[in-house]
DSSP file (Angstrom, degrees, kcal/mol; ACC not computed):
  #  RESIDUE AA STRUCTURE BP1 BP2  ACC     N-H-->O    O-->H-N    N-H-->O    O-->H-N    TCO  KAPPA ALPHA  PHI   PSI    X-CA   Y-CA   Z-CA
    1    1 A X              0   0    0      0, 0.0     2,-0.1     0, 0.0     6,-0.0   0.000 360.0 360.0 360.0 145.8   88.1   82.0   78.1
    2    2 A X        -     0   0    0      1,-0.1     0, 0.0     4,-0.0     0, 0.0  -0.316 360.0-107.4 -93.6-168.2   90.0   83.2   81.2
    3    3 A X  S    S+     0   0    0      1,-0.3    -1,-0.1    -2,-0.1     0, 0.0   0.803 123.4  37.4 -64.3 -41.9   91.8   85.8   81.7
    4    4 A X  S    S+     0   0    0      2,-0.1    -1,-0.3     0, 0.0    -2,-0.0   0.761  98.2 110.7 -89.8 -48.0   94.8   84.2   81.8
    5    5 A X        -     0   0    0      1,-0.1     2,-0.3     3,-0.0     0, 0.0   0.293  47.4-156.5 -12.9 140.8   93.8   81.4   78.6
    6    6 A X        -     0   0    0      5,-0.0    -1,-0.1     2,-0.0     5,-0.1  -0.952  25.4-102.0-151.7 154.2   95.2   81.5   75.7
    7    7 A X    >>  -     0   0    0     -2,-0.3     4,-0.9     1,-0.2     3,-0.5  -0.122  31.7-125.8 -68.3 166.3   93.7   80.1   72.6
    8    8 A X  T 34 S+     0   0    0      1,-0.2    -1,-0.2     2,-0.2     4,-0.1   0.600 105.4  63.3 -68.5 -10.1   95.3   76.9   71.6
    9    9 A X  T >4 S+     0   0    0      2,-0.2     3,-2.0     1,-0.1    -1,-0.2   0.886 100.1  53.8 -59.9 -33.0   96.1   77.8   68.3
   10   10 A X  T <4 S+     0   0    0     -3,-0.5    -2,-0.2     1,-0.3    -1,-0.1   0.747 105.7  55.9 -54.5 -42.2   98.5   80.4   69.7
   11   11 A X  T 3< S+     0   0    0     -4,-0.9    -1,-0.3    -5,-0.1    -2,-0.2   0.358  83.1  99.0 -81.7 -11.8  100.1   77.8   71.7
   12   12 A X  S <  S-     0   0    0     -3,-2.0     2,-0.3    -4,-0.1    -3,-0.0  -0.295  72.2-124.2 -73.5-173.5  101.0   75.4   68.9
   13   13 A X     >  -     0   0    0      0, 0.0     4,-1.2     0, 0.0     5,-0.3  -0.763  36.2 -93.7-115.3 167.7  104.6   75.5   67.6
   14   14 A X  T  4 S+     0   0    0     -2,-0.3    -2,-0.1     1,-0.2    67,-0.0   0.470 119.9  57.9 -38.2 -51.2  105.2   76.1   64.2
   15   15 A X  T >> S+     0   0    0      2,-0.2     3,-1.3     3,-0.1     4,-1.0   0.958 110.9  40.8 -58.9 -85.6  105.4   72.4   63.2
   16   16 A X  H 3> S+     0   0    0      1,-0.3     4,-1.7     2,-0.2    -2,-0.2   0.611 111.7  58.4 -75.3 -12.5  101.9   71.3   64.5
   17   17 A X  H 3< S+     0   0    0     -4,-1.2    -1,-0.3     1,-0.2     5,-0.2   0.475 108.9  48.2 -94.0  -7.4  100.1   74.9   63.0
   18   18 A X  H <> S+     0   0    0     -3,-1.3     4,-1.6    -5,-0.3    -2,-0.2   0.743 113.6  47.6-103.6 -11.2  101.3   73.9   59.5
   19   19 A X  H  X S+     0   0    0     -4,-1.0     4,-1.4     1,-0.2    -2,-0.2   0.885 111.7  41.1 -75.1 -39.7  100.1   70.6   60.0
   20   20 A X  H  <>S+     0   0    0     -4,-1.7     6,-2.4     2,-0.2     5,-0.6   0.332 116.7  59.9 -83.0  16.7   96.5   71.3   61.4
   21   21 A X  H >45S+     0   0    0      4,-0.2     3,-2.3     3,-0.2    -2,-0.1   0.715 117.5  35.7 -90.1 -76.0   96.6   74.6   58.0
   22   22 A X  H 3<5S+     0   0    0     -4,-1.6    -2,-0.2     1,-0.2    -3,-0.1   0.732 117.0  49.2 -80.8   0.3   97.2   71.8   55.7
   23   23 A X  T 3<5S-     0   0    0     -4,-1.4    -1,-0.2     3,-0.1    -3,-0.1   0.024 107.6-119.1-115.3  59.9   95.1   69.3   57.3
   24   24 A X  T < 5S+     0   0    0     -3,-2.3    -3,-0.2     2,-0.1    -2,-0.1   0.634  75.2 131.2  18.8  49.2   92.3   71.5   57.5
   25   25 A X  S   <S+     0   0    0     -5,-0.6     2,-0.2     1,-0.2    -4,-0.2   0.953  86.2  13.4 -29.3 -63.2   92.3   71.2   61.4
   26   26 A X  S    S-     0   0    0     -6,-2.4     2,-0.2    -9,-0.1    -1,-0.2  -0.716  81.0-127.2-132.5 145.7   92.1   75.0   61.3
   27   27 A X     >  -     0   0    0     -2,-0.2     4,-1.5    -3,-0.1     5,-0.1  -0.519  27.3-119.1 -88.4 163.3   91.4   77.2   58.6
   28   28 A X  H  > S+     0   0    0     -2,-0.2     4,-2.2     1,-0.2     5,-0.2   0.844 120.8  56.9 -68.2 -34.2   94.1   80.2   58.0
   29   29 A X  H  > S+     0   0    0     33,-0.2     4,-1.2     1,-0.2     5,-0.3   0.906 109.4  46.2 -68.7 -31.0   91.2   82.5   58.8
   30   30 A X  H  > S+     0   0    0      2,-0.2     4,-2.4     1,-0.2     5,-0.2   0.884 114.0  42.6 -45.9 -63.2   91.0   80.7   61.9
   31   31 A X  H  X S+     0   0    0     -4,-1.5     4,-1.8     2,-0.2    -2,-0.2   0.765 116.5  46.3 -78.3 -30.9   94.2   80.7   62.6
   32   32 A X  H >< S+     0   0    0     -4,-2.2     3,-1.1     2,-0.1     4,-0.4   0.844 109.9  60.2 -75.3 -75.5   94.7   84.8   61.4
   33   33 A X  H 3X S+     0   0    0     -4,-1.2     4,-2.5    -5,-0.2     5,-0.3   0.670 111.1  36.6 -17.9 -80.5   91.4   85.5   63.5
   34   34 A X  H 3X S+     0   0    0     -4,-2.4     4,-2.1    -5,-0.3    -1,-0.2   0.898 114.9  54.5 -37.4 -47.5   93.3   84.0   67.3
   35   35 A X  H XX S+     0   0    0     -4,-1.8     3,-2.5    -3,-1.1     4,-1.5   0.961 107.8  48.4 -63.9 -48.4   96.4   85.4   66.4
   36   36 A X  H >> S+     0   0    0     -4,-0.4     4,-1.6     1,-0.3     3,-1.1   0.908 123.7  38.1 -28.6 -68.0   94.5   89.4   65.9
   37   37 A X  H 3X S+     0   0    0     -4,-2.5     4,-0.7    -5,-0.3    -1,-0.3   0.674 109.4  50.7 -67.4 -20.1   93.0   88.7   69.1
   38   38 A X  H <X S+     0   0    0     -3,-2.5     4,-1.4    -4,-2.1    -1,-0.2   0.769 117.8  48.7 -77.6 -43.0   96.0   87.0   70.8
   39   39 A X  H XX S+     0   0    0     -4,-1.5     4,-2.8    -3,-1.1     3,-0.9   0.986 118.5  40.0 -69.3 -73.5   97.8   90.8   69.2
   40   40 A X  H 3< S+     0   0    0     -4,-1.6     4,-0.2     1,-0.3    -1,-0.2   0.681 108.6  59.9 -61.3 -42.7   94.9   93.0   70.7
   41   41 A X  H 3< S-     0   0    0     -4,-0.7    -1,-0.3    -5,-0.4    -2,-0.2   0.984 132.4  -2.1 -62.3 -51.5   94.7   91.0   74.0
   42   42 A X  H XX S+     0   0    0     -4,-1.4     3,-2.2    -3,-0.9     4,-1.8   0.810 104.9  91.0-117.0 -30.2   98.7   91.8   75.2
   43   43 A X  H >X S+     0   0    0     -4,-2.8     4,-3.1     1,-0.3     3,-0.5   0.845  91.2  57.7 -55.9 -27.9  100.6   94.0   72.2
   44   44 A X  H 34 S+     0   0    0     -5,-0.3    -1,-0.3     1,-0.3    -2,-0.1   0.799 107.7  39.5 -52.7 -33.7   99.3   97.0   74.3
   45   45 A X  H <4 S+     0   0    0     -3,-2.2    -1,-0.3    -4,-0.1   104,-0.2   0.571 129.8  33.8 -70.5 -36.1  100.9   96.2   77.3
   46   46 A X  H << S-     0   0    0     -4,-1.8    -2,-0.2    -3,-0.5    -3,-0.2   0.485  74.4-152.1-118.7   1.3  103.8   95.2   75.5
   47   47 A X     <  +     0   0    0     -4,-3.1    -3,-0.1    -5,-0.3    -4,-0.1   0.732  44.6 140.2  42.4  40.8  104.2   97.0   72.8
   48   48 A X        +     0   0    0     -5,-0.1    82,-1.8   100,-0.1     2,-0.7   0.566  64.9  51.6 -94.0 -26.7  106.3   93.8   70.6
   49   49 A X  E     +A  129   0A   0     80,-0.2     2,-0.4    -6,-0.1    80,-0.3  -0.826  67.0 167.2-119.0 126.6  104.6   94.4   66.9
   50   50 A X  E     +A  128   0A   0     78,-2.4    78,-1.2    -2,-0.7    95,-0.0  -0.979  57.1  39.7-136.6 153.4  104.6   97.6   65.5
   51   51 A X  S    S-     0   0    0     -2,-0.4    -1,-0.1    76,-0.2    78,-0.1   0.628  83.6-173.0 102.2  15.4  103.9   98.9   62.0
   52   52 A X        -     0   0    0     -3,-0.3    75,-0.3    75,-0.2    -1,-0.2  -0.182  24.8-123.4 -49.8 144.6  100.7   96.1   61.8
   53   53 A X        -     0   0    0     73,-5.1    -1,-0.1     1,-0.1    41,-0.0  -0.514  42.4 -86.1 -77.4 162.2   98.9   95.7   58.7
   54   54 A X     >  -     0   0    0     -2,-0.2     4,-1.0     1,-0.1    -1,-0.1  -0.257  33.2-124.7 -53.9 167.2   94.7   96.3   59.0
   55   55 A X  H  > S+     0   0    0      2,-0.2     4,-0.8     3,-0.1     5,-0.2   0.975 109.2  62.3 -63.9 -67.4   93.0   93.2   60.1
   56   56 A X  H  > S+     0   0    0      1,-0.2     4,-2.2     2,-0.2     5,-0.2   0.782 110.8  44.8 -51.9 -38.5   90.5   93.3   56.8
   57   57 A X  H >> S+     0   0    0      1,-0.2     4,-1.8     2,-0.2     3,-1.3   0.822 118.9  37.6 -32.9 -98.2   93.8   92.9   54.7
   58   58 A X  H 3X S+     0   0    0     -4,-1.0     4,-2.5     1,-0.2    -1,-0.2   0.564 112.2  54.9  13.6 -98.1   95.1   90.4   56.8
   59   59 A X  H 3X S+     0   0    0     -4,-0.8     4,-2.3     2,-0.2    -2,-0.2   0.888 117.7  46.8 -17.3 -73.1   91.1   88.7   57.3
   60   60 A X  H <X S+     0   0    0     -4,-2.2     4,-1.2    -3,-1.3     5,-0.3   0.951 112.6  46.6 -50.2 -70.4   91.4   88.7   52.8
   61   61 A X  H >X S+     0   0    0     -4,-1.8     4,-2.3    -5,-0.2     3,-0.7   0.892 112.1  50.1 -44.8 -47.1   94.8   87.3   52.7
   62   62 A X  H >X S+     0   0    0     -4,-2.5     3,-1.3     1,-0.2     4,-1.0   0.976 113.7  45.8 -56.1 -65.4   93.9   84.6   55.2
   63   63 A X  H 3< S+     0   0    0     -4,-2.3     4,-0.3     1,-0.2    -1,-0.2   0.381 101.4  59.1 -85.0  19.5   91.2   83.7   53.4
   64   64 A X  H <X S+     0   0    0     -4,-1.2     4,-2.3    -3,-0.7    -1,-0.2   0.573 107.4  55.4 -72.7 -22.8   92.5   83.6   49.8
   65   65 A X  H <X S+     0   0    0     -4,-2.3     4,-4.6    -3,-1.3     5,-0.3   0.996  98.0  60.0 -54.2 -68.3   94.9   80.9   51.3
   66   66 A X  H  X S+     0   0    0     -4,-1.0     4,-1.4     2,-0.3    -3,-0.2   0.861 115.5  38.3 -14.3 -65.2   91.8   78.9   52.6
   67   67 A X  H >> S+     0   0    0     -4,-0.3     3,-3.0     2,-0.3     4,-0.8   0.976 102.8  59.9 -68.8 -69.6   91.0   78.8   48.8
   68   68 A X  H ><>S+     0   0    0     -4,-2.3     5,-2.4     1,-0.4     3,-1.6   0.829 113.5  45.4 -39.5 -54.2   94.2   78.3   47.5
   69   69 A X  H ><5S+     0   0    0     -4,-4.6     3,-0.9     1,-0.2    -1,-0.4   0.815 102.7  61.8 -68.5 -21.3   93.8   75.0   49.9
   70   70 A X  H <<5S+     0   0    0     -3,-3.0    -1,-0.2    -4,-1.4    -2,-0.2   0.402 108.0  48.6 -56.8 -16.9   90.2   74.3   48.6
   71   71 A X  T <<5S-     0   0    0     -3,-1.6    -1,-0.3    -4,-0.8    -2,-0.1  -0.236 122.4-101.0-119.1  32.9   92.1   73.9   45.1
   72   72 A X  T < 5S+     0   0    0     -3,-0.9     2,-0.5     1,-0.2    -3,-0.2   0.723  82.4 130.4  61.7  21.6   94.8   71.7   46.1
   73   73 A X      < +     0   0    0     -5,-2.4     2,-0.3    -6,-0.2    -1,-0.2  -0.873  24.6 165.7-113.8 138.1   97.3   74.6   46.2
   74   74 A X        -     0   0    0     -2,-0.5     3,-0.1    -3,-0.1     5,-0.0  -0.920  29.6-147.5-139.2 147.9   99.5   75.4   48.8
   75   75 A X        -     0   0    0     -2,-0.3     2,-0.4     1,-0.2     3,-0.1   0.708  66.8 -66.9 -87.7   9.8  102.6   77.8   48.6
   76   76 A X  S >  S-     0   0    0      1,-0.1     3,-1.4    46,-0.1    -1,-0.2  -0.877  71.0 -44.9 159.3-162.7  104.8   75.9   51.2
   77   77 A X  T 3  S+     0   0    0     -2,-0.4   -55,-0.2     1,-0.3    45,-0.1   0.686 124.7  62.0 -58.0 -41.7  105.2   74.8   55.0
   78   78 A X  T >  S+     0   0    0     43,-0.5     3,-3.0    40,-0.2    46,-0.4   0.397  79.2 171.7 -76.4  -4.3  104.4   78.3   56.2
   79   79 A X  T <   -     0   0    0     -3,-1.4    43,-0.1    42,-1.0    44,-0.1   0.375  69.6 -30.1  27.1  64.1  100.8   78.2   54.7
   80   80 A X  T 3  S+     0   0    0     42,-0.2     2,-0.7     1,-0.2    -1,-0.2   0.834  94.6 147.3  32.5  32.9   99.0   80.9   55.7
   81   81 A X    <   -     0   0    0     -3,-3.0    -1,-0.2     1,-0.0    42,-0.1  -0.779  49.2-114.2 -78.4  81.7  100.6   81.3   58.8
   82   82 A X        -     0   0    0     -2,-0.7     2,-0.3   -54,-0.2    43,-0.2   0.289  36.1-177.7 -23.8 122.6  101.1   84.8   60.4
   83   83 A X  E     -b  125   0A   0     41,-1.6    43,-3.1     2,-0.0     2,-0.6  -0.836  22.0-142.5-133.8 157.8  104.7   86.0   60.8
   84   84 A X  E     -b  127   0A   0     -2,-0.3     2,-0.6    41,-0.2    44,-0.2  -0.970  20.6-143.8-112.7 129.2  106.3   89.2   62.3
   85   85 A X  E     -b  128   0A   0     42,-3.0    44,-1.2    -2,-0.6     4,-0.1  -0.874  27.8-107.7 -84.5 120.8  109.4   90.4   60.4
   86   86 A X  E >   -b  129   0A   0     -2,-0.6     2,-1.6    42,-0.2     3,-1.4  -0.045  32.4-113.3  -1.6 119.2  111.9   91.8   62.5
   87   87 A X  T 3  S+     0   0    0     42,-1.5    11,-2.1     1,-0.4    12,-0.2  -0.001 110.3  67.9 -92.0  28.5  112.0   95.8   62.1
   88   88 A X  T 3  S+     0   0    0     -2,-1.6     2,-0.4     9,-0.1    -1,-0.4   0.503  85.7  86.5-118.2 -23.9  115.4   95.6   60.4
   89   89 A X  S <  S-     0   0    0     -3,-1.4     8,-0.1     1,-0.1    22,-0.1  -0.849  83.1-107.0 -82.9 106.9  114.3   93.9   57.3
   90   90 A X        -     0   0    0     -2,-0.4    22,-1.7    21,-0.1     2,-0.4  -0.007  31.8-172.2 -25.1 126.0  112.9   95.2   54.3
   91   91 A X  B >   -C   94   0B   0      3,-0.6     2,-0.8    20,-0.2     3,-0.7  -0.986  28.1-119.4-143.7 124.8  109.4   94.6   53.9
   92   92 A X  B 3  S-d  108   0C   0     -2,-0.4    17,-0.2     1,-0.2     3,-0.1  -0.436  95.4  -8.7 -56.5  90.7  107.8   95.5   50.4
   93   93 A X  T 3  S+     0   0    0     15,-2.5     2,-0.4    -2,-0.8    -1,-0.2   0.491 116.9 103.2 103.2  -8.7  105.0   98.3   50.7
   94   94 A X  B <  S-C   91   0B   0     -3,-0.7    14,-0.7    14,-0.1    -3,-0.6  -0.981  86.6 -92.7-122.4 133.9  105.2   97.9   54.8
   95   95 A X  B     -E  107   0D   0     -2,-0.4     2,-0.3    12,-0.2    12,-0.2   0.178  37.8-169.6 -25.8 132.3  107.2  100.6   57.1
   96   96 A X        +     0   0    0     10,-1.1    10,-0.1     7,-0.3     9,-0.1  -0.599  19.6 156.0-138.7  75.2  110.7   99.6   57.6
   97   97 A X    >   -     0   0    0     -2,-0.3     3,-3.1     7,-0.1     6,-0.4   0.679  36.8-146.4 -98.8   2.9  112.3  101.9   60.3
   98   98 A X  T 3   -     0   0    0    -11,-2.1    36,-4.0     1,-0.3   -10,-0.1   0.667  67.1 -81.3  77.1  -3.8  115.3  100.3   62.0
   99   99 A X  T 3  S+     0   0    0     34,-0.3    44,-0.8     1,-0.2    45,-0.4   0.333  98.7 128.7  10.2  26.7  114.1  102.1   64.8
  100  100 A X    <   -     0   0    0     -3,-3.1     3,-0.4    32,-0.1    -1,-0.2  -0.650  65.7-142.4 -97.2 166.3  115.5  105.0   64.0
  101  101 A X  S >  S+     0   0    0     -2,-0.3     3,-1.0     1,-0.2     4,-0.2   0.711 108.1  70.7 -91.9 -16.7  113.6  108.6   63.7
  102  102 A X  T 3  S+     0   0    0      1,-0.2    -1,-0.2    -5,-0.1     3,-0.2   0.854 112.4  23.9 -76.7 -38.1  116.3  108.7   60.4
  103  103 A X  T >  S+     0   0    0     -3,-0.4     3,-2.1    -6,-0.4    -7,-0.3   0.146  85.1 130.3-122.2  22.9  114.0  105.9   58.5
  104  104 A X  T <  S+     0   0    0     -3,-1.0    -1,-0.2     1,-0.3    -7,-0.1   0.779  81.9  31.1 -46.5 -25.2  110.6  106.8   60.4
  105  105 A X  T 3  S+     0   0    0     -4,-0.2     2,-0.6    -3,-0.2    -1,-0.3   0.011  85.0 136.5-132.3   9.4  108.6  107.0   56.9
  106  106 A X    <   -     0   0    0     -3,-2.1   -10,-1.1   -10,-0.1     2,-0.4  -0.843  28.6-178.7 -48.6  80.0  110.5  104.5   54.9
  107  107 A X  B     -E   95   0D   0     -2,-0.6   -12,-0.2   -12,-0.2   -15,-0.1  -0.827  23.1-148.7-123.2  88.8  108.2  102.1   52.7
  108  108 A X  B     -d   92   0C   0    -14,-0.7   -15,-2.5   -17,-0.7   -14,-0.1  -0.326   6.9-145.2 -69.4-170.8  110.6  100.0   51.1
  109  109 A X  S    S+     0   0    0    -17,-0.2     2,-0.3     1,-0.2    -1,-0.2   0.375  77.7  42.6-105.2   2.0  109.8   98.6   47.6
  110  110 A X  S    S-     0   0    0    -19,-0.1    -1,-0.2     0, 0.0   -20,-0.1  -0.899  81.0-116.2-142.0 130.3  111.3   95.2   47.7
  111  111 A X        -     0   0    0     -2,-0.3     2,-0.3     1,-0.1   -20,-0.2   0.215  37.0-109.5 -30.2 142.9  111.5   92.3   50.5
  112  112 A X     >  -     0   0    0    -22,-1.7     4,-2.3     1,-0.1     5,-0.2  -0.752  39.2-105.2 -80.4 149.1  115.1   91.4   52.1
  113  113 A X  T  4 S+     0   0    0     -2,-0.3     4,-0.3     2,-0.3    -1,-0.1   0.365 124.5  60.4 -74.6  -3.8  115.9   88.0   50.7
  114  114 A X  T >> S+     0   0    0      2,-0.1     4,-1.0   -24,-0.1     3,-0.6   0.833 109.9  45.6 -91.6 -54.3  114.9   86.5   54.6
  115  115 A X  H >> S+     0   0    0      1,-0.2     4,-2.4     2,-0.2     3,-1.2   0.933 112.5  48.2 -63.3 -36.1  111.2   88.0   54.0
  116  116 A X  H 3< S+     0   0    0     -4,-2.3     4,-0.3     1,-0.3    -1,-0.2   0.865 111.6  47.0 -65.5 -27.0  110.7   86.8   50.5
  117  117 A X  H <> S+     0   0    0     -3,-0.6     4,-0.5    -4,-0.3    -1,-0.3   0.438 114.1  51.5-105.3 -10.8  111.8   83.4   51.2
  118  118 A X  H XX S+     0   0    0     -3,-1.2     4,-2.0    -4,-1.0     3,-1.0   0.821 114.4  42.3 -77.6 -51.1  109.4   83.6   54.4
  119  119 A X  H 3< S+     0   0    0     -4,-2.4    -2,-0.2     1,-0.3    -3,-0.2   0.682 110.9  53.9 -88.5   0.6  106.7   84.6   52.4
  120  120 A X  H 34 S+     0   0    0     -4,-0.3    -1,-0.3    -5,-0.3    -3,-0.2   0.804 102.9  60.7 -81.3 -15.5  107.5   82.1   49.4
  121  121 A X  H << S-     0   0    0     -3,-1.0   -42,-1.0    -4,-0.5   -43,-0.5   0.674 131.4 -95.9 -68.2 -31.9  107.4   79.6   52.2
  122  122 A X  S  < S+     0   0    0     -4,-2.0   -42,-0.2   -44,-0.3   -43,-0.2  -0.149  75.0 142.7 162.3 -59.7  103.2   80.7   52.9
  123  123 A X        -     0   0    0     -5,-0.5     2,-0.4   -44,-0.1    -1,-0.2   0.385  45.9-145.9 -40.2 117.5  103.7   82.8   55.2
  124  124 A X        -     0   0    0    -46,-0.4   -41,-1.6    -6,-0.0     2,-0.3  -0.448  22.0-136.9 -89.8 172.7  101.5   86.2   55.6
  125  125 A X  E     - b   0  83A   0     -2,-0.4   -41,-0.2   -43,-0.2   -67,-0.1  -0.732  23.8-175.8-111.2 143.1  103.6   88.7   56.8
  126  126 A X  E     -     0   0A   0    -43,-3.1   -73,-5.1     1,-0.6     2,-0.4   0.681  61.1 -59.6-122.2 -19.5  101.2   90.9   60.0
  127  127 A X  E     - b   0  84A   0    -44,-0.6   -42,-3.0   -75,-0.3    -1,-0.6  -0.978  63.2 -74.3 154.8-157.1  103.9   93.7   60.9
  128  128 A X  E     -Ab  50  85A   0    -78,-1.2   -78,-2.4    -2,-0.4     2,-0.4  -0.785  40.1-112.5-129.2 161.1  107.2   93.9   62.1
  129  129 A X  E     -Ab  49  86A   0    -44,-1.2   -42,-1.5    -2,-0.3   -80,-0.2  -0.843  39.7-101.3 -95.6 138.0  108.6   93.4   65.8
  130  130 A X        +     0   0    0    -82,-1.8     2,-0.3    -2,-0.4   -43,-0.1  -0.062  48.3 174.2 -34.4 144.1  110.0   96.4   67.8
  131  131 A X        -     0   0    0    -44,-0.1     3,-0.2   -45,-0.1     4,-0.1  -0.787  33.2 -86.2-166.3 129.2  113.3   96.4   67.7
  132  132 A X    >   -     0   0    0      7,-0.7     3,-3.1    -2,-0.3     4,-0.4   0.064  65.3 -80.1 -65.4 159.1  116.4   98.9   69.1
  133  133 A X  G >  S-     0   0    0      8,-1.1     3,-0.6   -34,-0.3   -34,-0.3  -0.068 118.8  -0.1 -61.5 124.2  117.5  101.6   66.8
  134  134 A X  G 3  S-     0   0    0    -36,-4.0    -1,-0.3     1,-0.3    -2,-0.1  -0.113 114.1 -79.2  96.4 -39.2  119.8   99.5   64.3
  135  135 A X  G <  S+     0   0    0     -3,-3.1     2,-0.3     1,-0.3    -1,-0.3   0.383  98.5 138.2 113.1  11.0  119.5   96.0   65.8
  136  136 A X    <   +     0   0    0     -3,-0.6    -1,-0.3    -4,-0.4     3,-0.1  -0.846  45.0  41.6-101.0 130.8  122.3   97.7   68.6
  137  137 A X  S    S-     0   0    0     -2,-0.3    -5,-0.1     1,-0.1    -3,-0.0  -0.090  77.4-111.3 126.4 138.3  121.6   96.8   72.0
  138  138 A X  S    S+     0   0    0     -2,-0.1     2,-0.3     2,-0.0    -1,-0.1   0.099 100.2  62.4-109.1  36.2  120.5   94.1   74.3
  139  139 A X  S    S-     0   0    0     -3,-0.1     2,-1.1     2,-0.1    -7,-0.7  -0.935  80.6-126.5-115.3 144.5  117.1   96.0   74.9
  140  140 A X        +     0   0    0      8,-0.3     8,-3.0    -2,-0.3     2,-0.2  -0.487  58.8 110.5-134.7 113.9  114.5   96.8   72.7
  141  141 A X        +     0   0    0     -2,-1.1    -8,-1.1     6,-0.2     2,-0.3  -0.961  27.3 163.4-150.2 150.4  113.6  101.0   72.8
  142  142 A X     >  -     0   0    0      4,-0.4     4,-1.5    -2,-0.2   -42,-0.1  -0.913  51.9-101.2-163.4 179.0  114.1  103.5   70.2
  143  143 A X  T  4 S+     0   0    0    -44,-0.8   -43,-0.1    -2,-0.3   -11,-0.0   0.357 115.6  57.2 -82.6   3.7  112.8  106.9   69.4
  144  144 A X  T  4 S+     0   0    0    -45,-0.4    -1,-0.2     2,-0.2   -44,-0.1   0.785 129.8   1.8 -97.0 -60.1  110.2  105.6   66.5
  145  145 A X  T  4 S-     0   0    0      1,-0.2    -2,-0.2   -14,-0.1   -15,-0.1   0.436  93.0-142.4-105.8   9.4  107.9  102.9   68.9
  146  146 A X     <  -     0   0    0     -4,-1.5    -4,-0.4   -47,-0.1     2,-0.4  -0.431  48.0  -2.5  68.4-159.5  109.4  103.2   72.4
  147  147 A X        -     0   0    0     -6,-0.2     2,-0.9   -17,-0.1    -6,-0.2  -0.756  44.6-147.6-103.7  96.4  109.9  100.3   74.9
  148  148 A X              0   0    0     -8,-3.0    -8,-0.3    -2,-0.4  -101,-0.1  -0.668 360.0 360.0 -59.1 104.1  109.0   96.6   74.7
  149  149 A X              0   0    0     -2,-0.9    -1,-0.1  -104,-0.2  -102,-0.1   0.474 360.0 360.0 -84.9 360.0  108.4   95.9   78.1
């Protein structure tokens, strides 16, 4: 791939990556695997997800989905599909700071009603996006993750 490439799964919209999930185009492991690398290749440079789960999680979740489709199962449209939550939004057991130094060490214990309903949809949740302290601001820096360039 070149430098500049990026895989085609990365590049689908939303729409056409829940179609080739359920019609085993692509596996969800597939599909976690491009995005990790797609995350590895630029979030340094840009500094957009913070607060990531590990891969092997991740790697496990994706491929209990895989099964779950191997049984006729799917939990909705979002299928094993990677998703970022916003870093204003409660996320069950994953860092939730607002970007403030006030909630740096926060873990809630239950989803906001936008993440549950993402992740009843399929979806595996990978980390949160950067985001300025509070949601105030038409930039995004705070004192927890710094500057989304």
């Amino acid at each position: 791939m070149s430098p500049l490439a990026i895989d085609p799964i990365v590049a689908l919209d939303a729409d056409a990556l829940s179609r080739a999930i359920h019609a085993r185009k692509v596996s969800c492991r597939e599909v976690m695997q491009a995005y990790l690398t797609h995350i590895d290749r630029f979030n340094p440079a840009v500094n957009a997800l913070v607060s990531l789960r590990p891969q092997d999680v991740l790697l496990r979740e994706a491929d209990e989905c895989d099964r779950q489709l191997d049984r006729g199962e799917s939990r909705g449209w979002m299928h094993g599909m990677p998703q970022a939550i916003k870093d204003l939004a409660a996320t069950a057991g994953l860092r939730t700071t607002l970007g403030s130094p006030l909630f740096a060490e926060q873990v809630p214990q239950h989803d906001a009603i936008s993440v549950a309903r993402v992740r009843d949809c399929g979806a595996i949740i990978i980390g949160k996006s950067n985001v300025p302290e509070f949601g105030l601001g038409s930039q995004t820096y705070n004192r927890v993750f710094g500057t989304t360039t």
